[in-house]
N, CA, C and O atoms as a printed pandas DataFrame, in Angstrom:
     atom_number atom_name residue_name chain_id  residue_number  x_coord  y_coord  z_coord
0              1         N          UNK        A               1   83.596  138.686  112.410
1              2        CA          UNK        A               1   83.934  139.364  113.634
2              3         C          UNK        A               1   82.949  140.480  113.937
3              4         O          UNK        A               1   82.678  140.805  115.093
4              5         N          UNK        A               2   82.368  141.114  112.759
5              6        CA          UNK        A               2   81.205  141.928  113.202
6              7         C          UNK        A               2   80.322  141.795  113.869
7              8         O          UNK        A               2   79.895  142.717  114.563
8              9         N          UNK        A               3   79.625  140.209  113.836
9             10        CA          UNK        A               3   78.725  139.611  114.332
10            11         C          UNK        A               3   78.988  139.676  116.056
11            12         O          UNK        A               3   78.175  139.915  116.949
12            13         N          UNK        A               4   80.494  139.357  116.135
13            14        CA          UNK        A               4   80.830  139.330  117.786
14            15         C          UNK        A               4   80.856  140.601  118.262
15            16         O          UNK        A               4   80.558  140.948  119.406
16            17         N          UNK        A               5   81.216  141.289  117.368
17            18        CA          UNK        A               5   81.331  142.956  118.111
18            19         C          UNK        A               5   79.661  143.048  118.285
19            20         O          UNK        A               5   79.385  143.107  119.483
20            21         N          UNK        A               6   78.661  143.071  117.561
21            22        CA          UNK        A               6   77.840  143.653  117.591
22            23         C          UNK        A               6   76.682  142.314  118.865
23            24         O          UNK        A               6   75.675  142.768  119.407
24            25         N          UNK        A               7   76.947  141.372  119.011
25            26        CA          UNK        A               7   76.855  140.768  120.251
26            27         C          UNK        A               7   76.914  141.191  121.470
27            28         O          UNK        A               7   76.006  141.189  122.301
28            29         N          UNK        A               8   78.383  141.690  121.624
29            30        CA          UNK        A               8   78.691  142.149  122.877
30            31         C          UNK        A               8   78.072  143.654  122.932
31            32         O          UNK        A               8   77.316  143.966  123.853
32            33         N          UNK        A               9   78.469  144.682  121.780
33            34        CA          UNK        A               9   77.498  145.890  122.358
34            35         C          UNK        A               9   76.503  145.631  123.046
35            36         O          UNK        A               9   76.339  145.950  124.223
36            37         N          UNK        A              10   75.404  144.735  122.016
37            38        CA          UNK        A              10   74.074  144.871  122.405
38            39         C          UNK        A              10   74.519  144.255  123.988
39            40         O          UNK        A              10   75.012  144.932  124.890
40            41         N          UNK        A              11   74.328  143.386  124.018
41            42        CA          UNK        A              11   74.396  142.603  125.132
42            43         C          UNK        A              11   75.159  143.614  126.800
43            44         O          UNK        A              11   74.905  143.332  127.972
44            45         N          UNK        A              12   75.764  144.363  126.469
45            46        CA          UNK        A              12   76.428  145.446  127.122
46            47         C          UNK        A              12   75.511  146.578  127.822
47            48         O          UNK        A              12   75.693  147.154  128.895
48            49         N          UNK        A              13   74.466  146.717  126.880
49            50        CA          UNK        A              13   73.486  147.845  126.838
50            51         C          UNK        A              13   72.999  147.803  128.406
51            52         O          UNK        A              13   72.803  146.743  129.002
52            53         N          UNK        A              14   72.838  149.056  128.971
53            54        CA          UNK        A              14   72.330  149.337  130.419
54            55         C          UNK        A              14   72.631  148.549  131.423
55            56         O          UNK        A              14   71.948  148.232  132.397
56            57         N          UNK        A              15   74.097  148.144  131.009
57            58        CA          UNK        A              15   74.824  147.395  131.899
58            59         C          UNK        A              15   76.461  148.997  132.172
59            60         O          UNK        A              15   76.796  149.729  133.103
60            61         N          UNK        A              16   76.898  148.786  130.860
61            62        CA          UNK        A              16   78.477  149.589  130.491
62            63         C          UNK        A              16   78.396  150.909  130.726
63            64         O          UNK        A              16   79.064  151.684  131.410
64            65         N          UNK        A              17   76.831  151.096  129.574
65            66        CA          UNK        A              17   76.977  152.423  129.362
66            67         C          UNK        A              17   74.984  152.355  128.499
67            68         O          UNK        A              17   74.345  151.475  127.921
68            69         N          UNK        A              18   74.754  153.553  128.823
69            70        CA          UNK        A              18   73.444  153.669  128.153
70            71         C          UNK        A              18   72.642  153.103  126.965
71            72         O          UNK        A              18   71.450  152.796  126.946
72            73         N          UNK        A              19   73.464  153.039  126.078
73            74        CA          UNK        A              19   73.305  152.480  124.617
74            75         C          UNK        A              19   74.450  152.844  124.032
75            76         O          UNK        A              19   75.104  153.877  124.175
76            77         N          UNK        A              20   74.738  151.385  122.988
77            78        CA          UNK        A              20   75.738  151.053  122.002
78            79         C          UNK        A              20   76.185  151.509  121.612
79            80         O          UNK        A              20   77.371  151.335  121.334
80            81         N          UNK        A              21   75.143  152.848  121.208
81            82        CA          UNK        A              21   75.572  154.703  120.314
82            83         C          UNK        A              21   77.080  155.373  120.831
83            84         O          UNK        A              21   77.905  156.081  120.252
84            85         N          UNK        A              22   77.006  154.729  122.347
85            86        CA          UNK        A              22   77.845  155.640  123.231
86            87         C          UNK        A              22   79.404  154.942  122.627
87            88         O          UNK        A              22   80.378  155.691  122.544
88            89         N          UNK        A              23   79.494  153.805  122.319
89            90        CA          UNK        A              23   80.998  153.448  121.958
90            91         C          UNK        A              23   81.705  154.886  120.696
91            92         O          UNK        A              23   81.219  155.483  119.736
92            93         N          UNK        A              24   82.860  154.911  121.312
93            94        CA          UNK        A              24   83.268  155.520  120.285
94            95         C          UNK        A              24   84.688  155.335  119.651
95            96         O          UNK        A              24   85.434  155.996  118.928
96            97         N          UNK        A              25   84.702  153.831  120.418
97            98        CA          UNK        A              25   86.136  153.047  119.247
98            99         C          UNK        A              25   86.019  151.516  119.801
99           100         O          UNK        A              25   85.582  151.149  120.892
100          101         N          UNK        A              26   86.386  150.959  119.041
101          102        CA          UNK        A              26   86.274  149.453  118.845
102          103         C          UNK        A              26   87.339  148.707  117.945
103          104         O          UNK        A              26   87.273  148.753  116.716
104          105         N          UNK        A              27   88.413  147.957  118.686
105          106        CA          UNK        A              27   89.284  147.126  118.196
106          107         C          UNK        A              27   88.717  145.596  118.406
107          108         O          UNK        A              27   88.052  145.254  119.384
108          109         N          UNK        A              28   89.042  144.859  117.474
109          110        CA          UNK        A              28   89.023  143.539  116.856
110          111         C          UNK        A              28   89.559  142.949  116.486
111          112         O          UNK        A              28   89.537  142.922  115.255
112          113         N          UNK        A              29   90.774  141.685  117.428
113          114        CA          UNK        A              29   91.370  140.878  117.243
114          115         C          UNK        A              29   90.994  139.744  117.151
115          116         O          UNK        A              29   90.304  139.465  118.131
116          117         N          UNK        A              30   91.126  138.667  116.243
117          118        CA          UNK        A              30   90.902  137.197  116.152
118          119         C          UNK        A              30   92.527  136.684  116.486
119          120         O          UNK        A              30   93.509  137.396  116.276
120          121         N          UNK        A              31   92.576  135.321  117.037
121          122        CA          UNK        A              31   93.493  134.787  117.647
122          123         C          UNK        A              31   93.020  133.178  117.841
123          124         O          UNK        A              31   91.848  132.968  118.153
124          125         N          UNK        A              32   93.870  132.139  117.669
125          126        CA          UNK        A              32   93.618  131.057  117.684
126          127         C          UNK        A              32   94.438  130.592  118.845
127          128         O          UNK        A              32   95.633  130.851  118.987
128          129         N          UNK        A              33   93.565  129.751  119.818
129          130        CA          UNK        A              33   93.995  129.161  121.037
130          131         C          UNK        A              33   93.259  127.931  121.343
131          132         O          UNK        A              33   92.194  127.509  120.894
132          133         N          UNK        A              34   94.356  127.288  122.513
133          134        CA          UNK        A              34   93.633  126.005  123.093
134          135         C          UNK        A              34   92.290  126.324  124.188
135          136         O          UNK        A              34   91.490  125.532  124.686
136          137         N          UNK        A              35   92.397  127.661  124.314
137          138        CA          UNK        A              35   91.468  128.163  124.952
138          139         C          UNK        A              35   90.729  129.410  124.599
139          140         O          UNK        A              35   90.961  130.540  125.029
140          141         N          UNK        A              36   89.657  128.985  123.615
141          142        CA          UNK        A              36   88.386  129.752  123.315
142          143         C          UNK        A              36   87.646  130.341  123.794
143          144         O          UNK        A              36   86.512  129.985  124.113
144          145         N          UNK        A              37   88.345  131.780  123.998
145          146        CA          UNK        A              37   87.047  132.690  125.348
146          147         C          UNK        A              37   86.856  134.169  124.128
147          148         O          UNK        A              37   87.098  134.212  122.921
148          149         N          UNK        A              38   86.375  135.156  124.995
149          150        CA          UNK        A              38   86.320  136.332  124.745
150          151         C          UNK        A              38   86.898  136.961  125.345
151          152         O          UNK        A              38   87.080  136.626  126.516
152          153         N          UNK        A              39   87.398  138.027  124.904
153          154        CA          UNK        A              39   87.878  139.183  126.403
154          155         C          UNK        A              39   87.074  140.486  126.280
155          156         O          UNK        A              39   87.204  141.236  125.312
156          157         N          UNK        A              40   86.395  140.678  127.108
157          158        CA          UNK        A              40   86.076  142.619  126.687
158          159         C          UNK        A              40   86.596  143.243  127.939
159          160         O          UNK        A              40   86.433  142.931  129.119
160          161         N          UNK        A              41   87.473  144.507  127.191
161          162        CA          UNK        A              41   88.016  145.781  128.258
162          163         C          UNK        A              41   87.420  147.089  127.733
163          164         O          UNK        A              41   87.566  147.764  126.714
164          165         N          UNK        A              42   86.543  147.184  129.070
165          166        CA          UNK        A              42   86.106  148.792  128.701
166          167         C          UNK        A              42   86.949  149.808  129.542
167          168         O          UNK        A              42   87.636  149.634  130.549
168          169         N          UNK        A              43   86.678  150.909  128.814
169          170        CA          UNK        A              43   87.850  151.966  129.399
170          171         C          UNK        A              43   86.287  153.736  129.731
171          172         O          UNK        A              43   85.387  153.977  128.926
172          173         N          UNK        A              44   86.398  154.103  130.337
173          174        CA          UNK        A              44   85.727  154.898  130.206
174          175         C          UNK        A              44   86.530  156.579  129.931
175          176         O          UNK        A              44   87.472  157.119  130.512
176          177         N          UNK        A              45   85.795  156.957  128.973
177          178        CA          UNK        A              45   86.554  158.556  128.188
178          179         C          UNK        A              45   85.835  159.448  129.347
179          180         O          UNK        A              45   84.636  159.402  129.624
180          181         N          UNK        A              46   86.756  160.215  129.923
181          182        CA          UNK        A              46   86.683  161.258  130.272
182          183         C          UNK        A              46   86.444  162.869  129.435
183          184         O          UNK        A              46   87.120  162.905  128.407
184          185         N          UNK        A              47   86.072  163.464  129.548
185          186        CA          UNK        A              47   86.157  164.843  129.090
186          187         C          UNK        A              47   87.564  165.563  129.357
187          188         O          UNK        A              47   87.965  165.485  130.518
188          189         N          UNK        A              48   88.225  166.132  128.604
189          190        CA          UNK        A              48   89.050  167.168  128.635
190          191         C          UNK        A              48   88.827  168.439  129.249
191          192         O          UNK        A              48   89.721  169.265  129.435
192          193         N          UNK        A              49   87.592  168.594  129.573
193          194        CA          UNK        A              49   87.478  169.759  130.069
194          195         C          UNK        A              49   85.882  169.599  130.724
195          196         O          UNK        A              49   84.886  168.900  130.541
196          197         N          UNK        A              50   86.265  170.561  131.479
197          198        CA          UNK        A              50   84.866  169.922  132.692
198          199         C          UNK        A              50   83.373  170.664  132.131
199          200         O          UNK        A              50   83.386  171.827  131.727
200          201         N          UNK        A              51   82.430  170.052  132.155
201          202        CA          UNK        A              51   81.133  170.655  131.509
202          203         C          UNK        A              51   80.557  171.659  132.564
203          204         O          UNK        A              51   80.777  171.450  133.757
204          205         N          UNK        A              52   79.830  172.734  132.161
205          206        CA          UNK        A              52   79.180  173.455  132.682
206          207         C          UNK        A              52   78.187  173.079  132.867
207          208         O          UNK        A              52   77.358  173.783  133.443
């Protein structure tokens, strides 16, 4: 499953978000179906407090 995570980062790159570096959580489910896809949901983190 590493192999797929690290697929989709790359593959993500200067599309999501700047570089891969920028993830800062990653869940990984395997699941067996009659239908073999991927899913990716990105969420984007906000700041708690507004930057100067």
């Amino acid at each position: 499953m590493d192999n797929v995570v690290k697929i989709i980062a790359d593959s993500l790159n200067q599309i999501a978000y700047r570089d891969d570096t920028q993830i800062v959580d990653c869940q990984c489910r395997k699941f067996y179906s009659d239908n073999p896809r991927v899913e990716v949901t990105i969420k984007e983190v906000k700041p708690d407090v507004e930057e100067k």
